[in-house]
C-alpha positions as a printed Julia matrix, in Angstrom:
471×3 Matrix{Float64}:
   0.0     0.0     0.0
   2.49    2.71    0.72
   4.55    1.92   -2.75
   0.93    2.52   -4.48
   0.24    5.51   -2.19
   3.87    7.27   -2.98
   4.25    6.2    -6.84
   1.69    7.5    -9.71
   2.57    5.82  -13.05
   3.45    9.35  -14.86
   5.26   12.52  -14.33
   4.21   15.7   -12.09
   3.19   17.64  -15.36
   1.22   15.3   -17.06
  -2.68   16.06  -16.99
  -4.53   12.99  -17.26
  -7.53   14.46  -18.14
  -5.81   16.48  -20.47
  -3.74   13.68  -21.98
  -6.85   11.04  -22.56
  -8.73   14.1   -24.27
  -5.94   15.08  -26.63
  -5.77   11.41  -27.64
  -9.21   10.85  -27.85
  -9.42   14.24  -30.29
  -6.47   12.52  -32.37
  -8.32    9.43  -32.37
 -11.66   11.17  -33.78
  -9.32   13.02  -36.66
  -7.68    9.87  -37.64
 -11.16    8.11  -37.95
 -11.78   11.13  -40.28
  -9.42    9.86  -42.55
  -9.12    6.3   -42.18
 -11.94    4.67  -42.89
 -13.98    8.23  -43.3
 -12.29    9.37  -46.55
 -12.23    6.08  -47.65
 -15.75    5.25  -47.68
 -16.4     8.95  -49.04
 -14.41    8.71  -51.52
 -14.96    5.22  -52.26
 -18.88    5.73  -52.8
 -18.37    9.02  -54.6
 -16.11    7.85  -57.53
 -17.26    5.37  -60.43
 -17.43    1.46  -59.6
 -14.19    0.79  -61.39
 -11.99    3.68  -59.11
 -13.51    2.47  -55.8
 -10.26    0.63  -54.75
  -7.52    2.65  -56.38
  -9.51    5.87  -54.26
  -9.19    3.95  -51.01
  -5.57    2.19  -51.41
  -4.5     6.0   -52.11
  -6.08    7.52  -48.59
  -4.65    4.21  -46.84
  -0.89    4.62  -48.3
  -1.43    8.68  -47.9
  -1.96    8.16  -44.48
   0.68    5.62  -43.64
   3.54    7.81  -46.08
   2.29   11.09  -43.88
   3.24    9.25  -40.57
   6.63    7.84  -41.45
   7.93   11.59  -42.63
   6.18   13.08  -39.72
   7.98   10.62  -37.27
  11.29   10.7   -39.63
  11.64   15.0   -40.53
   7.98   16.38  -40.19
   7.65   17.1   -36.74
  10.23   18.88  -36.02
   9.93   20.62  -39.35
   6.39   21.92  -38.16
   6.35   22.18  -34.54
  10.31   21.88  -33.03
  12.2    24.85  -32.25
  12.68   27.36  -35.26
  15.8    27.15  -37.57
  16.49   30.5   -37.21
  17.63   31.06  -40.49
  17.06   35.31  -40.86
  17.41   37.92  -37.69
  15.04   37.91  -34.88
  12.01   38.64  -36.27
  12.26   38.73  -39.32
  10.54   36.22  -42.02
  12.92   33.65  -42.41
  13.87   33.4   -38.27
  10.33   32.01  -38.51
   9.61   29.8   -41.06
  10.74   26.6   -40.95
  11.8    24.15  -37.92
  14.63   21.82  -37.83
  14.85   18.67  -40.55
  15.4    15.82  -37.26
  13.78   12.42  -36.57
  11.42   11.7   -33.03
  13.18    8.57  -32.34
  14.24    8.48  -28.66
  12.36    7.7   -25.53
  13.2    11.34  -24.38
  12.07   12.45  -27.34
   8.44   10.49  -27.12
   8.01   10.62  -23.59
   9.37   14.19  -22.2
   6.82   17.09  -21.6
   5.38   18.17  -25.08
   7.36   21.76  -25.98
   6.66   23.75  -29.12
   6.29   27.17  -30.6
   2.61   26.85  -30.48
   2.57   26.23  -26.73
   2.43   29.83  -25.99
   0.43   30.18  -23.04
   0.41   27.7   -20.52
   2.78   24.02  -20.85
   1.3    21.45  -22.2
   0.24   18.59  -19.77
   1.18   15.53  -22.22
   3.9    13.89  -23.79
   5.92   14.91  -27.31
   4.27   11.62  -28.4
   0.35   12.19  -27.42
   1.2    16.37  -29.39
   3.17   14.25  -32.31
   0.22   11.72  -32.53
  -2.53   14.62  -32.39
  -0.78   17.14  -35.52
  -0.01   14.07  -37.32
  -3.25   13.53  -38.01
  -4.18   16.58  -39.21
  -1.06   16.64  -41.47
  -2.32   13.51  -42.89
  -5.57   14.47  -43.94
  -4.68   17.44  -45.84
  -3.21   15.44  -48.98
  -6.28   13.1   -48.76
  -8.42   16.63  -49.0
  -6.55   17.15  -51.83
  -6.44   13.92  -53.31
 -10.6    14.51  -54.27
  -9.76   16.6   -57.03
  -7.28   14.4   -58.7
  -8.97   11.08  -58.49
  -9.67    8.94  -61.45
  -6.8     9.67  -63.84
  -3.64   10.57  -61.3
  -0.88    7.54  -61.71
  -0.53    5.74  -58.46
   3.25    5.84  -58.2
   2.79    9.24  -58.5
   0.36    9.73  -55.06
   3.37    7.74  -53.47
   6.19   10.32  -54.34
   3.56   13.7   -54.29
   2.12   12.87  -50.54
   5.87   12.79  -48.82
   6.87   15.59  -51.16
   3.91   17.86  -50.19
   3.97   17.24  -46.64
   7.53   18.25  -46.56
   7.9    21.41  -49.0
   4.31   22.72  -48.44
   2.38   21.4   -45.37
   5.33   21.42  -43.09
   6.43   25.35  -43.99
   2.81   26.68  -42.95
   2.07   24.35  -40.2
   5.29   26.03  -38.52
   4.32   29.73  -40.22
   1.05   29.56  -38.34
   1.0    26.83  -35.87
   4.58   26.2   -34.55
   5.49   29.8   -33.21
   6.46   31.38  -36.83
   6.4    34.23  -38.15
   2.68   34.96  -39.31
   1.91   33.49  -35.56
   4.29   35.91  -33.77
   2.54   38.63  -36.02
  -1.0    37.87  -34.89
  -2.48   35.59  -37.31
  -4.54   32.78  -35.98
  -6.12   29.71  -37.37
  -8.05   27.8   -34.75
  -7.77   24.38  -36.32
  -6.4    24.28  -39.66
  -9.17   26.47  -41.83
  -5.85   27.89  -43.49
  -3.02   25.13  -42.77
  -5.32   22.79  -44.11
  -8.92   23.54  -45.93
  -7.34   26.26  -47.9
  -3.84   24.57  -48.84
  -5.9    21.35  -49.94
  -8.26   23.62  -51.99
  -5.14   25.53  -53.71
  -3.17   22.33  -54.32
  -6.21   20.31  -55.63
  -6.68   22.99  -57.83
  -3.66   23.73  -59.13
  -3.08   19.71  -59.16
  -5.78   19.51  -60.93
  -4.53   21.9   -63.72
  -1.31   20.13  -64.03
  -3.09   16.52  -64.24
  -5.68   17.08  -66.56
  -9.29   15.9   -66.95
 -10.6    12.82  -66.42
 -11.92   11.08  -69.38
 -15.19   12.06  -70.81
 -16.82    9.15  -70.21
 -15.76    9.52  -66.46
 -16.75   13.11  -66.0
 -19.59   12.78  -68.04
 -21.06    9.37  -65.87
 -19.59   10.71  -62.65
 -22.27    9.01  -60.79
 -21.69    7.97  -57.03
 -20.92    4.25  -56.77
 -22.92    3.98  -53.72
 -24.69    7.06  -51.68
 -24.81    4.76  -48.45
 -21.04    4.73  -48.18
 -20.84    8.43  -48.69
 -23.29    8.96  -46.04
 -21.11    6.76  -43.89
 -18.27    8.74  -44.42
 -19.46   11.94  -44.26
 -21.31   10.75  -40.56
 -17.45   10.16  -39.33
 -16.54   13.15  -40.89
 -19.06   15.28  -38.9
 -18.86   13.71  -35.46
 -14.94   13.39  -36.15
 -14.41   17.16  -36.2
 -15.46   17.17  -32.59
 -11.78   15.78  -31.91
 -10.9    18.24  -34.68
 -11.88   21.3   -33.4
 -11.98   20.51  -29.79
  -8.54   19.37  -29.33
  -6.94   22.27  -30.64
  -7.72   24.4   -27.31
  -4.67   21.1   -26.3
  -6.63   20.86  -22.77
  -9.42   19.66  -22.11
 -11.54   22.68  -20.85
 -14.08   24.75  -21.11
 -12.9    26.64  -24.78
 -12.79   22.95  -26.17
 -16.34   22.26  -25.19
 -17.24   25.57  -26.76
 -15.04   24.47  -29.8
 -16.99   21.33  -30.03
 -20.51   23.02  -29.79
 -19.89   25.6   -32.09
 -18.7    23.16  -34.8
 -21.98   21.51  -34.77
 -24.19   24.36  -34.14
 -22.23   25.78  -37.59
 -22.39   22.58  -39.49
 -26.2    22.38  -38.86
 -26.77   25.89  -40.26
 -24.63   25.2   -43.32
 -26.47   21.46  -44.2
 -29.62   23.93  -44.16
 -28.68   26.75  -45.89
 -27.5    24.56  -48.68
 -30.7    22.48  -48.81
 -32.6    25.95  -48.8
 -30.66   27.77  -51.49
 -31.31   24.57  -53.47
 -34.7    24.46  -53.27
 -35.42   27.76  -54.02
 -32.36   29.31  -56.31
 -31.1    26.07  -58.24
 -32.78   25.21  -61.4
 -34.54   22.25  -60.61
 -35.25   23.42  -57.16
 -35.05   20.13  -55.6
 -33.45   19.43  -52.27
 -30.5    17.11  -53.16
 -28.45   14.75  -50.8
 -24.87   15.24  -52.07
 -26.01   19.14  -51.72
 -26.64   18.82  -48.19
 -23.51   17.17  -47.5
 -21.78   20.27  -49.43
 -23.49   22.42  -47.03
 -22.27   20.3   -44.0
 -18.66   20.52  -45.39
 -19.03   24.22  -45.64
 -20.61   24.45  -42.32
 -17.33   21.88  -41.11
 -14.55   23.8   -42.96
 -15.69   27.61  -42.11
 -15.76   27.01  -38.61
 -12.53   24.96  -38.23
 -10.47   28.57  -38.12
 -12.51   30.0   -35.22
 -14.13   27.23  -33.44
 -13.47   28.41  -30.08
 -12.9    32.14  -30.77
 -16.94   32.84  -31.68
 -19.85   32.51  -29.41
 -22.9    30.57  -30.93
 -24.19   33.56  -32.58
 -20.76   33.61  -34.25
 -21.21   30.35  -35.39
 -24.4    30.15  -36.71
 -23.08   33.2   -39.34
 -20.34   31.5   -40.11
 -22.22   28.82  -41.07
 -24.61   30.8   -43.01
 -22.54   32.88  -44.73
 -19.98   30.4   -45.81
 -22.58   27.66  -47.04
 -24.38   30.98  -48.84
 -20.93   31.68  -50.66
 -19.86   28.9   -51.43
 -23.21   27.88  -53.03
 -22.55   30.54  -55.15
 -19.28   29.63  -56.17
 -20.39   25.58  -57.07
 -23.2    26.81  -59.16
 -21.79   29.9   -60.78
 -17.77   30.56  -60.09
 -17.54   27.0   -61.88
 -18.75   28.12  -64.91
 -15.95   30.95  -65.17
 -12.04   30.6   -66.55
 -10.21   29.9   -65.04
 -12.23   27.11  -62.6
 -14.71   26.03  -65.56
 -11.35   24.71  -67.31
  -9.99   22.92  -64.39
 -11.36   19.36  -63.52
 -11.53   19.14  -59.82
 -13.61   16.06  -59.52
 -14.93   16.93  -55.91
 -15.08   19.85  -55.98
 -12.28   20.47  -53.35
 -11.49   24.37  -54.31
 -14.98   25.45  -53.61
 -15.69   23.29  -50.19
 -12.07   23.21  -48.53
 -10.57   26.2   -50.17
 -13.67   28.81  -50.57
 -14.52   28.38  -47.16
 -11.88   27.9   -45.58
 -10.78   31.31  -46.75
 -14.24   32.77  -45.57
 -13.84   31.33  -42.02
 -10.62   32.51  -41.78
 -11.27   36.02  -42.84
 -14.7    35.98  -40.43
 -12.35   35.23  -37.47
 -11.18   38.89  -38.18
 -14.64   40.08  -37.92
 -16.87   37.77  -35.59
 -14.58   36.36  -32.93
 -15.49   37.5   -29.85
 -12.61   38.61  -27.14
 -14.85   37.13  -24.01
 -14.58   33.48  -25.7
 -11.33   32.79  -23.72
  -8.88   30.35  -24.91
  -7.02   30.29  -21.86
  -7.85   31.01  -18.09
  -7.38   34.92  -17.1
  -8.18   36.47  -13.66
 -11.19   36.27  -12.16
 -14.47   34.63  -11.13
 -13.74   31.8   -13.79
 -10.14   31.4   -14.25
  -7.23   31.58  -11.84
  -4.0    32.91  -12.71
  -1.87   35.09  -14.79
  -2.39   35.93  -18.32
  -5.12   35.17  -20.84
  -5.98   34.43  -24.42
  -8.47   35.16  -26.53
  -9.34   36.77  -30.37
 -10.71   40.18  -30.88
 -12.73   40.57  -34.5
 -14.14   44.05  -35.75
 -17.51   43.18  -34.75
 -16.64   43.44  -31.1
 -13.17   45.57  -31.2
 -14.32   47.75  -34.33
 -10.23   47.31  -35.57
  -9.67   45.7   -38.66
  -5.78   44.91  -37.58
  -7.07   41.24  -36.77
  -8.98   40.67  -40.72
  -5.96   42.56  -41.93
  -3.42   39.7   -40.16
  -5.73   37.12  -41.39
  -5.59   38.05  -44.97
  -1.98   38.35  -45.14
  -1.79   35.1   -43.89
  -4.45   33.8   -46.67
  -2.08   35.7   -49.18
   0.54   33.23  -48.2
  -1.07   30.18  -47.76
  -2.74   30.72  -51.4
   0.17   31.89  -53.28
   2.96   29.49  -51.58
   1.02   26.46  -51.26
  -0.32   27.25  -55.42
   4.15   27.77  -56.16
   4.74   24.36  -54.02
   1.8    22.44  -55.62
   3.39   23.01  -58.73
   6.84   22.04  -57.92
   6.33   19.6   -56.6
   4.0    18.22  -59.21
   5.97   18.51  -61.96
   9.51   16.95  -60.36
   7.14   14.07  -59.81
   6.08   14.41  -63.34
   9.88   14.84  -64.81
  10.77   11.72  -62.52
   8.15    9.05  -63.43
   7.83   10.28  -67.34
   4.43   11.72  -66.56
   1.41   11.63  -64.55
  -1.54   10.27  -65.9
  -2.15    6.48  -66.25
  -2.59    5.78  -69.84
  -5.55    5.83  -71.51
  -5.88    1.72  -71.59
  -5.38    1.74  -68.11
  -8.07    4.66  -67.44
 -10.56    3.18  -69.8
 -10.35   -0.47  -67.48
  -9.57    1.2   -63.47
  -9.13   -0.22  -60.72
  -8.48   -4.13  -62.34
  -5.67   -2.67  -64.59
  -4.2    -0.94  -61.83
  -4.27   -3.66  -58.63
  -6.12   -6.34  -60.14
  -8.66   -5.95  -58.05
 -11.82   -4.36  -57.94
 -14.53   -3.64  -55.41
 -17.16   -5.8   -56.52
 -16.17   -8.71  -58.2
 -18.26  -11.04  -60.23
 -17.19  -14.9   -59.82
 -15.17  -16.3   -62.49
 -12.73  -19.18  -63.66
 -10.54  -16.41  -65.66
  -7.73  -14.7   -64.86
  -8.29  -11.79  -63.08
  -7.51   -9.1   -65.73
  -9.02  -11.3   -68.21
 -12.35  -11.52  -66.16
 -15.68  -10.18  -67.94
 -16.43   -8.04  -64.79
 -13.91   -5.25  -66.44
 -16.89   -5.01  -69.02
 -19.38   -3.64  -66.95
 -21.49   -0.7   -68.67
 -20.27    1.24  -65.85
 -17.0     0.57  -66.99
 -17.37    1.84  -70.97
């Protein structure tokens, strides 16, 4: 008895609480990806892509970890390089290139540029664990405007690539203590670092790639609405791990995080459904068009989750499914986005609004949603954190930080994209399977395909490539 009453099993500054919520919230992000993209994806693309979609989000995910354990973490969220003056751009851009492979490194108090208020209560491995999930997910975002034509050797050399030239640069810009943080920019949960960067580099991917083939684009019928229902259910619930982990404790500004994700993602299904019914021109409520206006609803609210009070929420919701509406049905049809094939749609529900929610931060977040615990009836001890938008501090110095930071995000992550794309494209003679191989799918790919028919024949010679889906 007096060994258990003198020994806990983990340090004086680890939380539990803290430490079981912050895994939990990684948890709930990872399921977003793995099986929730899958599933998505899988029942949103043509019969014969269904496995090629969901072997690329598997071997995304798995590629993102390995360089996030190997040169990404550090990269992102270790102590700056340090490569200008104090304070100037390139003191804050990028951290050092260095593996987390020791058991001080996993196990010692979590430290980082973005713990700027109070010290984490958690490990380097539960912090590690939680931002490599969100890295992760970014190139899957990303991956819904390419699918269907994109080589698959290709995904395996873009995703480590990306991560490292693009992700891991504004992740420490914004995130890990760099330079557009120390300025005042702010991005609750990755409405820039993520939604936007995915929409610019599925875009821009996009353009590089090519179209799909007409017969694709043309009979881009979902392969099954059930799955995509699935997914986008463990996409919705997921972002409560999403948004309310990034307060990193689990308190009172991470419940608020959590409720005002869902109270924006409800407004933004409706608003959707609404401006269907009324505006479109069959003025129909449609099920894929609800699930845009959840995603706009998801992705708007991601870069103020905790800085807006439900009335926050509920515009941001509104205005960003409103917007973005707009953009699908009408933005589409004008150069340069009607020539670009973006087969989900990714610039208009990641990147659209995820610039309007970060830009509303500067105008709707409200400077009595505290982050952090400040004097008083509520909190105890010194200092405080919180977000000021004009609505409340009638300054525009916070929208002005926030679109300088959008500046950046759009123009280096469209520069990257590109780069990176075509070294991947000079490497591997190209980027496009050929047009055999896109006419047959997933069976000329992997030999496989998500719902075989029985047969004696080989598999590449079996009569289930022939399916009028298929032609």
């Amino acid at each position: 008895m007096s060994f258990l009453a003198t020994n806990i099993p983990y340090p004086s500054w680890l939380n539990p609480a803290d430490n079981t919520w912050q895994l939990t919230a990684a948890t709930l992000v990872g399921l977003m990806s793995l099986p929730g993209l899958a599933v998505l994806y899988g029942g949103l693309v043509r019969k014969k892509w269904i496995v090629n979609t969901m072997l690329m989000v598997f071997s995304g995910f798995s590629l993102t970890l390995v360089v996030w354990m190997l040169w990404g973490y550090n990269m992102a969220f270790g102590h700056l390089a340090h490569f200008g003056s104090t304070g100037s751009f390139w003191s804050g851009f990028i951290g050092h290139f260095m593996p987390l492979s020791t058991a001080g490194a996993e196990q010692g108090q979590a430290v980082s540029g973005a713990n700027s208020a109070i010290p984490f209560h958690y490990p380097t491995a539960t912090l590690a664990y939680f931002q490599f999930v969100f890295a992760a997910i970014t190139p899957l975002l990303f991956l819904g405007g390419l699918v269907g034509r994109l080589k698959f050797k290709a995904w395996l050399l873009i995703v480590p690539l990306w991560i490292t030239m693009i992700y891991c640069v504004n992740a420490a810009l914004l995130w890990g203590g760099g330079f557009f943080a120390q300025k005042g920019a702010v991005d609750y949960s990755g409405g820039y670092v993520i939604h936007l960067s995915a929409g610019v580099a599925a875009f821009v991917g996009a353009a590089i790639l090519g179209p799909r083939r007409w017969q694709d684009r043309e009979n881009a019928f979902p392969s099954n609405l059930m799955m995509v229902a699935v997914g986008m259910g463990i996409l919705w619930l997921g972002w409560n791990g999403f948004n309310g982990g990034d307060p990193f404790y689990a308190g009172a500004d991470a419940a608020a995080a959590v409720l005002n994700t869902n109270v924006a993602t409800a407004v933004g299904v409706l608003t959707w459904l609404l401006m269907d019914m009324f505006f479109s021109k069959q003025k129909k409520p449609t099920f894929l068009g609800a699930l845009n206006g959840m995603l706009c609803g998801l992705v708007a609210i991601t870069p103020s989750a905790g800085w807006v009070n439900g009335t926050g929420a509920i515009f941001v919701g509104l205005i960003a499914s409103s917007l973005v509406w707009v953009a699908w049905n009408f933005l589409s049809k004008v150069r340069p986005f009607s020539k670009v094939d973006d087969a989900m749609g990714v610039v208009y529900t990641h990147g659209v609004a995820g610039l309007i929610g970060g830009l509303l931060v500067g105008i709707l977040a409200d400077p009595g949603m505290t982050e952090y615990g400040v004097p008083g009836a509520h909190y105890k001890g010194p200092g405080g954190f919180s977000v000021g938008g004009w609505f409340y501090t009638h300054s525009f110095h916070q929208l002005w930080e926030q679109t300088i930071a959008a500046a950046w995000i759009i123009g280096y992550t469209a520069v990257g994209t590109a780069v990176v794309f075509y070294i991947v494209k000079f490497v591997l003679g190209g980027l496009r399977e050929t047009e055999e191989v896109l006419a047959i799918g997933d069976i000329a790919i992997h030999e496989e395909e998500a719902f075989p028919e029985p047969t004696f024949g080989e598999p590449v010679l079996s009569p289930s490539h022939l399916h009028s889906d298929n032609i």
